[in-house]
C-alpha positions as CSV (number, residue, x, y, z in Angstrom):
1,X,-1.4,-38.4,-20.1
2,X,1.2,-36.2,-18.0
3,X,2.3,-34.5,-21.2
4,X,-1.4,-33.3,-21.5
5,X,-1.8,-32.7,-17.8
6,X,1.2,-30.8,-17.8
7,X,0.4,-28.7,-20.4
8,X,-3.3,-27.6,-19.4
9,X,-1.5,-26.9,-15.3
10,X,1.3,-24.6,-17.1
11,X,-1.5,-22.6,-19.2
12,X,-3.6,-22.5,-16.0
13,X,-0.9,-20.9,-14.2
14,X,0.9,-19.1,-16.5
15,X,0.3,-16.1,-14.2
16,X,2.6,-17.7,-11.7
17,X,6.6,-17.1,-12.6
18,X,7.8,-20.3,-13.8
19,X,10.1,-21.3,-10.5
20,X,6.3,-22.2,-9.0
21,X,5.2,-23.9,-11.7
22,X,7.5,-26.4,-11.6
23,X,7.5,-26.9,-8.2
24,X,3.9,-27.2,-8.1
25,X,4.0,-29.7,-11.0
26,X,6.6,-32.2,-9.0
27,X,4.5,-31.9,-5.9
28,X,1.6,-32.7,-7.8
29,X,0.7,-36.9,-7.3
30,X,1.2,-38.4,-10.9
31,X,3.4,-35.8,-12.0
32,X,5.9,-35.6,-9.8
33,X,9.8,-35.0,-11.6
34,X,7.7,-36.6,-14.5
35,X,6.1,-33.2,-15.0
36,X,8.3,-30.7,-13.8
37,X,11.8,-31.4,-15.3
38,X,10.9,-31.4,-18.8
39,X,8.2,-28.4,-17.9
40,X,11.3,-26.5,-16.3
41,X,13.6,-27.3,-19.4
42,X,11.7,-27.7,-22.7
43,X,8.6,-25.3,-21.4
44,X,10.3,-22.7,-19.9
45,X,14.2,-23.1,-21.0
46,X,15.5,-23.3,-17.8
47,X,18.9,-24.5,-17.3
48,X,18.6,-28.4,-16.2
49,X,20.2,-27.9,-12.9
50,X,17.8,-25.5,-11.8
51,X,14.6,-27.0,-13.4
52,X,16.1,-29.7,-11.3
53,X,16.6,-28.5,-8.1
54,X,12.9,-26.9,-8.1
55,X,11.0,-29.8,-9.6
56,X,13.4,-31.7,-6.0
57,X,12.2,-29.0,-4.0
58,X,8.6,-29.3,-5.0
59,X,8.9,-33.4,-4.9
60,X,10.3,-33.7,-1.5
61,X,8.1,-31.1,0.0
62,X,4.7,-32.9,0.6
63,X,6.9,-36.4,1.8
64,X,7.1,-35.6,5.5
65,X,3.0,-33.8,5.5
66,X,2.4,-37.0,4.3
67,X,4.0,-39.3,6.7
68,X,3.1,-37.8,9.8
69,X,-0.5,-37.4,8.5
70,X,-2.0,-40.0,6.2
71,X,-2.6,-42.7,9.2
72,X,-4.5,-40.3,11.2
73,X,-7.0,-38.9,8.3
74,X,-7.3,-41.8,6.6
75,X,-8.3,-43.4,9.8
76,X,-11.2,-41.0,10.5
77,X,-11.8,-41.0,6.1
78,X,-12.7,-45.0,6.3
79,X,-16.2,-44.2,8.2
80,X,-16.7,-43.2,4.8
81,X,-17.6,-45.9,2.2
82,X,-16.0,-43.5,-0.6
83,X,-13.4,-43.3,0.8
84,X,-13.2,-46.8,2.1
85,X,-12.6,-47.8,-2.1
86,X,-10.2,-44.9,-2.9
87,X,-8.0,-46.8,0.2
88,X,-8.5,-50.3,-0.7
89,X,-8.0,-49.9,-4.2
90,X,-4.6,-47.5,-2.9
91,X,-3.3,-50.3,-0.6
92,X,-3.4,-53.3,-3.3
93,X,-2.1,-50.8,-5.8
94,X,0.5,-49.7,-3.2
95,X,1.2,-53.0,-2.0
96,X,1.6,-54.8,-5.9
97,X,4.7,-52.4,-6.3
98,X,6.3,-52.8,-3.2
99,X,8.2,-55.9,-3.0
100,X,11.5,-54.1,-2.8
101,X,10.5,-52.1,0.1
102,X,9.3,-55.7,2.4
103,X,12.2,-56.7,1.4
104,X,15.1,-54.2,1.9
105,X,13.1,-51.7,4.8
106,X,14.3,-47.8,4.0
107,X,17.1,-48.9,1.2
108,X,14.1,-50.3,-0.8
109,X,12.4,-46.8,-0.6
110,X,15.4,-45.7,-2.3
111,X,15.0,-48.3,-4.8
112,X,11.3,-47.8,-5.2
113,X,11.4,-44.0,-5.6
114,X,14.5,-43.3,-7.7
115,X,13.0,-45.4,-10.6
116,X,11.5,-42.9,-12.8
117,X,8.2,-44.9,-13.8
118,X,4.9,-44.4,-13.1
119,X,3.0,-45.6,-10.2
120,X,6.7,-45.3,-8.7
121,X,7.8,-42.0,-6.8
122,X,7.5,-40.4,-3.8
123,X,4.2,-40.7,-3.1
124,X,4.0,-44.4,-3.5
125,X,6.8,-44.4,-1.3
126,X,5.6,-42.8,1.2
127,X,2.4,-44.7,1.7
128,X,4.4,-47.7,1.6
129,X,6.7,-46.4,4.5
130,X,3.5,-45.7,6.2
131,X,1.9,-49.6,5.4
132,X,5.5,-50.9,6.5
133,X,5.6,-49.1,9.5
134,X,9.6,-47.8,8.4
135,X,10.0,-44.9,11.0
136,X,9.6,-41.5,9.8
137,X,13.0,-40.2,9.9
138,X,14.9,-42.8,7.7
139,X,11.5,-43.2,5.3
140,X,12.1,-39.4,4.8
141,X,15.9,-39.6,3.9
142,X,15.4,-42.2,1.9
143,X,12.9,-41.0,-0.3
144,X,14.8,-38.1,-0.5
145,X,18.0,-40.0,-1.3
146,X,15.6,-41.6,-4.0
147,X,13.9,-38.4,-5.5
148,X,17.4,-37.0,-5.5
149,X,18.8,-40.0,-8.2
150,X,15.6,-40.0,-10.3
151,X,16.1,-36.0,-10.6
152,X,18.9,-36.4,-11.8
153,X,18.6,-39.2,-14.7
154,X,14.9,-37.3,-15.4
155,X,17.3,-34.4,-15.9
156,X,19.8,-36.3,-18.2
157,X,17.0,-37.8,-20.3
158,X,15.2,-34.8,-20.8
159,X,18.8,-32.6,-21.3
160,X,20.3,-35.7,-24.0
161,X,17.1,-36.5,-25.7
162,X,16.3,-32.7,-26.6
Protein backbone atom coordinates (compact mmCIF):
# COMPACT_ATOMS: atom_id res chain seq x y z
CA UNK A 1 0.00 0.00 0.00
CA UNK A 2 2.80 2.79 0.70
CA UNK A 3 4.68 1.60 -2.42
CA UNK A 4 1.50 2.71 -4.36
CA UNK A 5 0.82 5.65 -2.27
CA UNK A 6 4.16 6.71 -2.72
CA UNK A 7 4.24 6.47 -6.16
CA UNK A 8 0.87 8.36 -7.13
CA UNK A 9 2.22 11.53 -4.26
CA UNK A 10 5.69 11.63 -6.33
CA UNK A 11 3.75 11.85 -9.84
CA UNK A 12 1.45 14.33 -8.18
CA UNK A 13 4.12 16.50 -7.20
CA UNK A 14 6.66 16.00 -9.58
CA UNK A 15 6.49 19.75 -10.10
CA UNK A 16 8.03 20.24 -6.65
CA UNK A 17 12.17 19.57 -6.61
CA UNK A 18 12.66 16.36 -5.06
CA UNK A 19 14.19 17.79 -1.46
CA UNK A 20 10.17 18.53 -0.84
CA UNK A 21 8.95 15.56 -1.94
CA UNK A 22 10.55 13.61 0.40
CA UNK A 23 10.01 15.64 3.12
CA UNK A 24 6.45 15.85 2.48
CA UNK A 25 6.31 12.03 2.13
CA UNK A 26 7.93 11.40 5.85
CA UNK A 27 5.62 14.00 7.29
CA UNK A 28 2.85 12.31 5.72
CA UNK A 29 0.84 9.80 8.52
CA UNK A 30 1.40 6.20 7.18
CA UNK A 31 4.28 7.04 5.18
CA UNK A 32 6.46 8.44 7.33
CA UNK A 33 10.54 7.27 6.72
CA UNK A 34 8.56 4.29 5.10
CA UNK A 35 7.94 6.55 2.15
CA UNK A 36 10.46 8.93 1.93
CA UNK A 37 13.88 7.05 2.19
CA UNK A 38 13.44 4.71 -0.50
CA UNK A 39 11.53 7.75 -2.56
CA UNK A 40 14.72 9.95 -1.83
CA UNK A 41 17.12 6.99 -2.92
CA UNK A 42 15.56 4.53 -5.43
CA UNK A 43 13.11 7.46 -6.92
CA UNK A 44 15.16 10.18 -7.11
CA UNK A 45 18.99 8.72 -6.61
CA UNK A 46 19.73 10.69 -3.90
CA UNK A 47 22.70 9.89 -1.82
CA UNK A 48 21.31 7.94 1.41
CA UNK A 49 22.53 10.39 3.85
CA UNK A 50 20.72 13.15 2.43
CA UNK A 51 17.40 11.20 1.41
CA UNK A 52 17.95 10.65 5.05
CA UNK A 53 18.32 13.71 6.65
CA UNK A 54 15.20 15.11 4.62
CA UNK A 55 12.85 12.24 5.03
CA UNK A 56 14.21 13.17 9.46
CA UNK A 57 13.46 16.64 8.71
CA UNK A 58 10.09 16.06 7.32
CA UNK A 59 9.32 13.16 10.16
CA UNK A 60 10.20 15.19 13.08
CA UNK A 61 8.55 18.30 11.86
CA UNK A 62 4.76 17.73 12.55
CA UNK A 63 5.77 15.86 16.28
CA UNK A 64 5.75 19.06 18.40
CA UNK A 65 2.28 20.73 16.15
CA UNK A 66 1.03 17.57 17.28
CA UNK A 67 1.67 17.54 20.91
CA UNK A 68 0.80 20.80 21.87
CA UNK A 69 -2.40 20.57 19.74
CA UNK A 70 -4.17 17.28 19.44
CA UNK A 71 -5.76 17.45 23.20
CA UNK A 72 -7.31 20.79 22.54
CA UNK A 73 -8.97 20.03 18.86
CA UNK A 74 -9.72 16.80 19.55
CA UNK A 75 -11.56 17.97 22.54
CA UNK A 76 -13.81 20.45 20.70
CA UNK A 77 -13.84 17.44 17.43
CA UNK A 78 -15.70 14.80 20.05
CA UNK A 79 -19.12 17.01 19.87
CA UNK A 80 -18.94 15.42 16.64
CA UNK A 81 -20.14 11.83 16.42
CA UNK A 82 -17.65 11.33 13.29
CA UNK A 83 -15.26 12.23 14.80
CA UNK A 84 -16.17 10.67 18.10
CA UNK A 85 -15.30 6.98 15.91
CA UNK A 86 -12.13 8.25 14.11
CA UNK A 87 -10.94 8.89 18.09
CA UNK A 88 -12.16 5.75 19.58
CA UNK A 89 -11.13 3.55 16.97
CA UNK A 90 -7.40 5.84 17.22
CA UNK A 91 -7.18 5.36 21.08
CA UNK A 92 -7.64 1.28 21.11
CA UNK A 93 -5.46 1.25 18.04
CA UNK A 94 -3.02 3.55 19.89
CA UNK A 95 -3.31 2.01 23.05
CA UNK A 96 -2.92 -2.03 21.55
CA UNK A 97 0.67 -0.92 20.52
CA UNK A 98 1.71 0.83 23.37
CA UNK A 99 2.78 -1.43 26.08
CA UNK A 100 6.33 -0.30 25.88
CA UNK A 101 5.54 3.21 26.38
CA UNK A 102 3.20 2.36 29.99
CA UNK A 103 5.85 0.69 30.79
CA UNK A 104 9.24 2.60 30.23
CA UNK A 105 7.56 6.52 30.08
CA UNK A 106 9.81 8.65 27.34
CA UNK A 107 12.51 5.62 26.82
CA UNK A 108 9.55 3.55 25.47
CA UNK A 109 8.73 6.28 22.91
CA UNK A 110 12.19 5.60 21.78
CA UNK A 111 11.46 2.07 21.58
CA UNK A 112 8.07 2.52 19.99
CA UNK A 113 9.13 4.92 17.27
CA UNK A 114 12.55 3.62 16.14
CA UNK A 115 10.91 0.26 15.06
CA UNK A 116 10.41 0.66 11.43
CA UNK A 117 6.89 -1.18 11.23
CA UNK A 118 3.69 0.01 10.51
CA UNK A 119 1.29 1.40 12.84
CA UNK A 120 4.75 2.32 14.68
CA UNK A 121 6.29 5.83 14.13
CA UNK A 122 6.06 9.13 15.13
CA UNK A 123 2.72 9.67 15.00
CA UNK A 124 1.71 6.76 17.03
CA UNK A 125 4.05 8.05 19.38
CA UNK A 126 2.98 11.06 19.79
CA UNK A 127 -0.61 10.43 20.50
CA UNK A 128 0.65 7.96 22.94
CA UNK A 129 2.77 10.70 24.69
CA UNK A 130 -0.33 12.69 24.61
CA UNK A 131 -2.77 9.51 26.19
CA UNK A 132 0.29 9.00 28.77
CA UNK A 133 0.47 12.36 29.78
CA UNK A 134 4.75 12.12 29.21
CA UNK A 135 5.56 15.97 29.21
CA UNK A 136 6.11 17.63 26.03
CA UNK A 137 9.66 18.27 26.15
CA UNK A 138 11.15 14.67 26.76
CA UNK A 139 8.07 13.07 24.44
CA UNK A 140 9.70 15.35 21.76
CA UNK A 141 13.43 14.22 22.20
CA UNK A 142 12.51 10.99 22.41
CA UNK A 143 10.66 10.66 19.41
CA UNK A 144 13.23 12.32 17.82
CA UNK A 145 15.97 10.11 19.36
CA UNK A 146 13.56 7.36 17.88
CA UNK A 147 12.94 8.76 14.32
CA UNK A 148 16.62 9.36 14.25
CA UNK A 149 17.57 5.23 14.74
CA UNK A 150 14.75 4.03 12.42
CA UNK A 151 16.28 6.67 9.69
CA UNK A 152 19.03 5.30 9.88
CA UNK A 153 18.35 1.28 9.52
CA UNK A 154 15.42 2.46 6.86
CA UNK A 155 18.45 4.02 5.21
CA UNK A 156 20.67 0.79 5.54
CA UNK A 157 17.86 -1.51 4.24
CA UNK A 158 17.00 0.42 1.47
CA UNK A 159 21.04 1.40 0.62
CA UNK A 160 22.05 -2.87 1.08
CA UNK A 161 18.97 -4.28 -0.37
CA UNK A 162 19.27 -2.18 -3.79
Amino acid sequence: MTDNLSDFLVESFQFLPPELIVILLSAMPILELRGGIPVGILTFGMEPIVAMMYALIGNILPNLPIMLFFRPISKWMLQFSFYRQFYDWLYDRTMKKSGQIEKFGALGLVLFTAVPLPTTGAYSACLAAILFFIPIKFAFFSISVGVVIAGGALTLMTYFLT
